[in-house]
N, C-alpha and C positions, 0 to 999 in steps of 0.2 A: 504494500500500500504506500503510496506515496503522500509525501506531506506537501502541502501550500508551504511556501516559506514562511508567510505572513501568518500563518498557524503556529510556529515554533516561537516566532517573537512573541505574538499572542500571548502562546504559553508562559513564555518568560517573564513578560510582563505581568500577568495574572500573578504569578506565584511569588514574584517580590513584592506584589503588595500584598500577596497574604502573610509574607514573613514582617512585612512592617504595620501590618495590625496586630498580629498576634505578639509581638514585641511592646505595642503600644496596651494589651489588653494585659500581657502580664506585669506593665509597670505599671498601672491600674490597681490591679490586685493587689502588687504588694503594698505601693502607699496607702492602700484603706485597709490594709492589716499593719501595719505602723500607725496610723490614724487610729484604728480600736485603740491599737496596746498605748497610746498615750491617754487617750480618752479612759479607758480602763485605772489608767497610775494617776491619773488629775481628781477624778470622779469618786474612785471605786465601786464603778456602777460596771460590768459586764456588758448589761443590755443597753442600747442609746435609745430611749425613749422620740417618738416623732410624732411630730404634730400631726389633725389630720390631713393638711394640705401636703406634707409631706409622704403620709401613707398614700394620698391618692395619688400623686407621680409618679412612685412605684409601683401602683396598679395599673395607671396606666401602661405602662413600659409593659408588664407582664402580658395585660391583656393585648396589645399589639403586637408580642412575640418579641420587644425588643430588648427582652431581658431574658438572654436562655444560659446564663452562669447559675 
């Protein structure tokens, strides 16, 4: 089977931006598990309590599938 050229760059291009999301998503992750553990040592609360305008953003997000972590 033969490839398009412009299939191979395609590819390559798709794939470096999947390595520079998933780069962006795991430096995400960790500053909001640094963020807990300080909130945690300031607080000594575990759980962060949220208003409900902030519970509904996150429902948002879920019910639009834009939260699949």
């Amino acid at each position: 089977m033969k490839t398009r050229p412009y299939t191979m760059l395609l590819m390559m291009v798709a794939g470096w931006i999947n390595r520079q999301q998933q780069e962006a998503i795991n430096y995400l992750l960790e500053e909001n598990r640094i963020l807990k553990e300080k909130y945690l040592v300031e607080t000594g609360r575990k759980r962060i309590i949220l208003n409900d305008r902030q519970r509904r953003r996150l429902a948002v997000l879920v019910r639009n599938g834009s939260a699949e972590h």
